[in-house]
C-alpha positions as CSV (number, residue, x, y, z in Angstrom):
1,X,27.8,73.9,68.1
2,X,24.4,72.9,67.3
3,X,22.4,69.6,66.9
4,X,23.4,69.2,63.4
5,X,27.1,69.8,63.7
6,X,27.3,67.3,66.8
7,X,25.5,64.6,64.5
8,X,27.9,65.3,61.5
9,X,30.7,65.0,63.6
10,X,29.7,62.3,65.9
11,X,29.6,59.9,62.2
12,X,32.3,61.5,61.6
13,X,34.3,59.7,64.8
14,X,32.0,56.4,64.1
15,X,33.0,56.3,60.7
16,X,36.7,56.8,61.8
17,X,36.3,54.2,64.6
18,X,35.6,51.9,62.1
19,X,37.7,52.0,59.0
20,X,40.7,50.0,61.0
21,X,38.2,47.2,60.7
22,X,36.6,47.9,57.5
23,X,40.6,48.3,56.0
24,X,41.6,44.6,57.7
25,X,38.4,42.8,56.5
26,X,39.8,44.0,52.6
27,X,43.2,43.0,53.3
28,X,41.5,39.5,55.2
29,X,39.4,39.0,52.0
30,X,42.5,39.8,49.6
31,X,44.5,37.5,51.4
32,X,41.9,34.8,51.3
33,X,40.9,35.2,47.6
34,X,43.5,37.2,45.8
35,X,41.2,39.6,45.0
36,X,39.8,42.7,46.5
37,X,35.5,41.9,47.7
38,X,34.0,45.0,44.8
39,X,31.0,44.9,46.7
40,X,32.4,45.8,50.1
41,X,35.1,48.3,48.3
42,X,31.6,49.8,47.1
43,X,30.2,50.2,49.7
44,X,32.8,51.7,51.9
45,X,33.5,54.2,48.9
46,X,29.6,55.0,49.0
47,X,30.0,55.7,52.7
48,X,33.2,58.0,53.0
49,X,31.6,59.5,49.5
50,X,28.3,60.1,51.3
51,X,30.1,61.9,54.5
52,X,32.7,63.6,52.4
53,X,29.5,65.5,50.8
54,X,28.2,66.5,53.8
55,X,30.8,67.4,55.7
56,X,32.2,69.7,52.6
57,X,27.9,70.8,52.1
58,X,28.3,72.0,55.7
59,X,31.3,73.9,55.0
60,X,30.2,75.8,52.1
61,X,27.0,76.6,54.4
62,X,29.5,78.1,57.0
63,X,31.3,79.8,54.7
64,X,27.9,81.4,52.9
65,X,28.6,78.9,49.7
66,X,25.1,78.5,47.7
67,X,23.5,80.4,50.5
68,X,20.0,82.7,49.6
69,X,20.9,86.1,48.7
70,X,18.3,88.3,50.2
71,X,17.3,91.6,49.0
72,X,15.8,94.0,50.9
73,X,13.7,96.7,49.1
């Protein structure tokens, strides 16, 4: 495993760390105003969006997906 891969997957464990939290601070603000907060629905969709793409961008790199072709002559 190098550098990269430890990164990716130590947000990977932050991100999952946190979403208990991030889940009971929607269901505190739905309780509180009857509605869901769009801005902090937003944002937590922008940031499981953000690592969705990478993680599956790393996979496709593993797998050879979009690599370079080269072509020796």
């Amino acid at each position: 495993m190098n550098d990269r891969d430890r990164e990716l997957l130590a947000r990977l464990a932050r991100v999952n760390g946190n979403m208990g939290a991030a889940t009971l601070r929607l269901m505190r603000d739905l309780e509180d105003s009857v509605l869901l907060s769009a801005d902090h629905l937003r944002e937590l969709g922008t940031l499981l969006g953000e690592l969705a793409k990478d993680l599956s961008a790393r996979a496709d790199e593993l797998d050879g997906v979009g690599a370079p072709v080269v072509i020796d002559m």
